[in-house]
Structure formats: structure tokens, C-alpha cells
N, C-alpha and C positions, 0 to 999 in steps of 0.2 A: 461232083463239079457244080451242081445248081446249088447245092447248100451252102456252097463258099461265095457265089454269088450272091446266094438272096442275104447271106452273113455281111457282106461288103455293101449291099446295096442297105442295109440296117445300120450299119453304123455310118455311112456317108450320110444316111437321115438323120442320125442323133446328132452328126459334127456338124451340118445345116444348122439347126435349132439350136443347138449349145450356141456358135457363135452369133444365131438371131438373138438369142438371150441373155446372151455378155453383152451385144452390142447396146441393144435396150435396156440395160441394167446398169452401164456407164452413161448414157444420156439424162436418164434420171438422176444418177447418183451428181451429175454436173449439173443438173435444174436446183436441186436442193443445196446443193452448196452455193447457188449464184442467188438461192433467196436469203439464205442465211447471212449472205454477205451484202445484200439492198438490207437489211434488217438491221445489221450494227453498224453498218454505213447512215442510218434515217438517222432524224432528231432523234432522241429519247424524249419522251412520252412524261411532260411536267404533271407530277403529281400535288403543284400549287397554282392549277390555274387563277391567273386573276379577275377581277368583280368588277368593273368598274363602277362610281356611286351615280353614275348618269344609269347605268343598267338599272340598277336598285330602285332610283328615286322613281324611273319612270315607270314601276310598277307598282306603284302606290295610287290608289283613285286620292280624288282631292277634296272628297269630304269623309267624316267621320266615320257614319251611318254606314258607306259604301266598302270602306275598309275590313269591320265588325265582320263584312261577310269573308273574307281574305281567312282562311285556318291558319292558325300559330303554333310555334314548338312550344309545346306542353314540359312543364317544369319537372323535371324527375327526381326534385331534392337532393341532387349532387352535392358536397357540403365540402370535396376536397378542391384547392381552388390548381385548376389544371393550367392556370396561367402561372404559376410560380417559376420564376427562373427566369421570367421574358419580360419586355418592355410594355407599361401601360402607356399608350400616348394620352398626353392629358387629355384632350378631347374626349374621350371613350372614360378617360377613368370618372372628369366629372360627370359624365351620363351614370356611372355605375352607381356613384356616392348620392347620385338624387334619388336613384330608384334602386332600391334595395333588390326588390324581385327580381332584376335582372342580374344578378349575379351568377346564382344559381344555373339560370337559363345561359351565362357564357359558359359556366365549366359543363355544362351538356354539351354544347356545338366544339368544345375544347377538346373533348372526350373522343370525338369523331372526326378531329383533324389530326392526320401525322405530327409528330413531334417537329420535324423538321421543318412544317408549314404553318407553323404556329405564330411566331413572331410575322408573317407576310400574311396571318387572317386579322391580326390584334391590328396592324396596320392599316388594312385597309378599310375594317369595321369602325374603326376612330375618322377614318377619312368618310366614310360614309355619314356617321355621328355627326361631322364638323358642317357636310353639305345639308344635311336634314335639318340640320337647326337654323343654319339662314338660309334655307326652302322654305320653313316653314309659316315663314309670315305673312310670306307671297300665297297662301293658300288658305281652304275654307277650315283649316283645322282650329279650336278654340284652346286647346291642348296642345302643345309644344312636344311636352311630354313624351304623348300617346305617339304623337306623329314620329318623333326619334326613334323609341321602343318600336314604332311598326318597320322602321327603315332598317331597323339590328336585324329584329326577323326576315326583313324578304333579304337581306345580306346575306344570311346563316343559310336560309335555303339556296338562292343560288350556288353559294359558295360550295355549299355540302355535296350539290348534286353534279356542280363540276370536280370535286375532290373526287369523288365515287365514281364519274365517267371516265375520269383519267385512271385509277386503278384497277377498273375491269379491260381497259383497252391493255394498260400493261400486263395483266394475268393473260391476257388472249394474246399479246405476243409470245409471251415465253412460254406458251402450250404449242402455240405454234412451231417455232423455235427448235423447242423438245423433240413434237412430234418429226421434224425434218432429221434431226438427229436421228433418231429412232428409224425414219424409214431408210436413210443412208447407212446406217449398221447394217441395217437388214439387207439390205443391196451387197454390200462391201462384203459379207458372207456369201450372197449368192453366187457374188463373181470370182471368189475364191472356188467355190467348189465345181462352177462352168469351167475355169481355171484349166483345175486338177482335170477335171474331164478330160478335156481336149489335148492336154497334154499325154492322158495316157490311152485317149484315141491314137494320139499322132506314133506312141511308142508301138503300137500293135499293129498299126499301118507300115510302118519302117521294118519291123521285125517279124513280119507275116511270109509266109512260104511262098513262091512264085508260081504260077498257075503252068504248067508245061504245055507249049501251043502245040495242037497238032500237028504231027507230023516232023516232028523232033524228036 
């Protein structure tokens, strides 16, 4: 008699806990499908931010000497030209044809921009090119040139380092993403086997011998 008790009072604790742990396992499994769905509900995440050439110009000091201090992209002797297949705006292409060396140095920042985001860097590096050349009269530079060439570069680096910030934020969504997946499967198992559980609690509860009261 007491072992069929403390037997019923053991499994009445397991069917507590199984369905504390279904319940908890469907709450969760509803958080991550509601983030997954705010996630392909949001913007998508442009991997061609743009540059404005007011951004650019104003990070140029407005003498020479002061620039000199500014680090530049170093030339990595690229030789294939990674703009093939896209539009030169003239602006940009006469910059290219004065200065040789900057060729090179576009198919480097070419190299480092998606395919896709190509024609919209070629773009707005000519627009930059068009603003720095009649900037540069208004300023202490004696070199036209130099002052153009400095305005490609601080371009290339903003640009770059917005191209870069948008592709790590897109790899950290779809990890995210992933990992929601991942822990919903894992849920979606557990509640299958709380499940089964309870289901073959409920057959052993139904189909368990009757206890004879005393005195019957």
C-alpha cells in the first residue's frame, strides 16, 4: 500500500515538471520565432552605404603640410583593372588619365568592394573628384592634384569602412538567425519527448489498478 502511494506521488512529481517544462519550452520556442520574424520583417542591412563628398571634403585639413600627416592606401601593384564592365564617370576618369598612380590604387579599393557595389563607389568617387576640384581653389592647396588624390583616398577609406560595417552586421544577423533556429529545433525536440512523456504518464494513470478502500 505505501509503495503504490509514494509510486503515484513520483509520477504526479514527474507530470508537474514535464508540463512545467512543455510549458517553458513553448514560450521560448514563441520568443524565437517572434525574433526571427522582427528580423525578416526589418530593413535588409545595405551592403553599399553611401559617402557623401561633403563627408569626405570635410575631412581634409586645408593646407598641404597638415594633410602629409593623414595615412594613405598604399599601392599594392594591382595591374588587373577591377573596374572593367562598369561606367567611368568622366569626372573620375579625367582624374585617372592625369595621374597615373592612381590607377592602380582604384583597382585596390575595387578589389575590396562587392561586385554589386561597384558602379555606386565609381559614382560617387567621380562625384567626390567633381566637388574637390572646385573646392580646391577656395583653399590653401598650391596642387589641385594632390588635393583631388587626397579626397579619392579619404573616399576609399570612408567608403571601405562603411562596406565592412555593413557586412559584419549582416554575418551577425544570420548567426543570429541561425542560432534561433538551432535553439527552436532543440526545443521542438524537447517538446516532443515532454510530449510522449505525458502521454504515457496519462496511459498508466488510466490503466493503473484501483486502490480497495477499507472496509469493502
Amino acid at each position: 500500500m505505501g509503495q503504490i502511494i509514494e509510486k503515484r506521488y513520483f509520477l504526479g512529481t514527474v507530470r508537474v515538471v514535464c508540463l512545467t517544462l512543455l510549458v517553458a519550452a513553448l514560450a521560448v520556442v514563441a520568443i524565437d520565432v517572434a525574433e526571427i520574424s522582427v528580423d525578416a520583417r526589418s530593413a535588409p542591412v545595405s551592403l553599399d552605404p553611401g559617402v557623401a563628398a561633403t563627408d569626405v571634403l570635410a575631412r581634409i585639413p586645408g593646407a598641404e603640410n597638415a594633410n602629409d600627416l593623414l595615412s594613405s592606401q598604399p599601392d599594392s601593384g594591382v595591374q588587373v583593372p577591377n573596374a572593367a564592365g562598369f561606367v567611368i564617370p568622366p569626372a573620375l576618369q579625367a582624374a585617372l588619365l592625369s595621374d597615373d598612380a592612381s590607377q592602380p590604387v582604384l583597382n585596390t579599393w575595387l578589389g575590396n568592394v562587392p561586385v554589386a557595389a561597384r558602379q555606386g563607389f565609381l559614382d560617387e568617387l567621380s562625384t567626390v573628384v567633381a566637388r574637390a576640384t572646385q573646392h580646391a581653389a577656395s583653399w590653401e592647396w598650391d596642387n589641385r592634384q594632390r588635393y583631388v588624390a587626397a579626397a579619392m583616398t579619404e573616399y576609399a577609406r570612408l567608403k571601405l569602412d562603411r562596406i565592412g560595417a555593413a557586412q559584419n552586421e549582416e554575418a551577425s544577423l544570420a548567426g543570429r538567425d541561425q542560432r534561433y533556429l538551432i535553439s527552436a529545433a532543440a526545443l521542438v525536440a524537447l517538446i516532443g519527448v515532454l510530449t510522449l512523456l505525458l502521454i504515457l504518464l496519462a496511459i498508466e494513470r488510466n490503466t493503473r489498478p484501483r486502490v480497495a478502500t477499507v472496509g469493502t
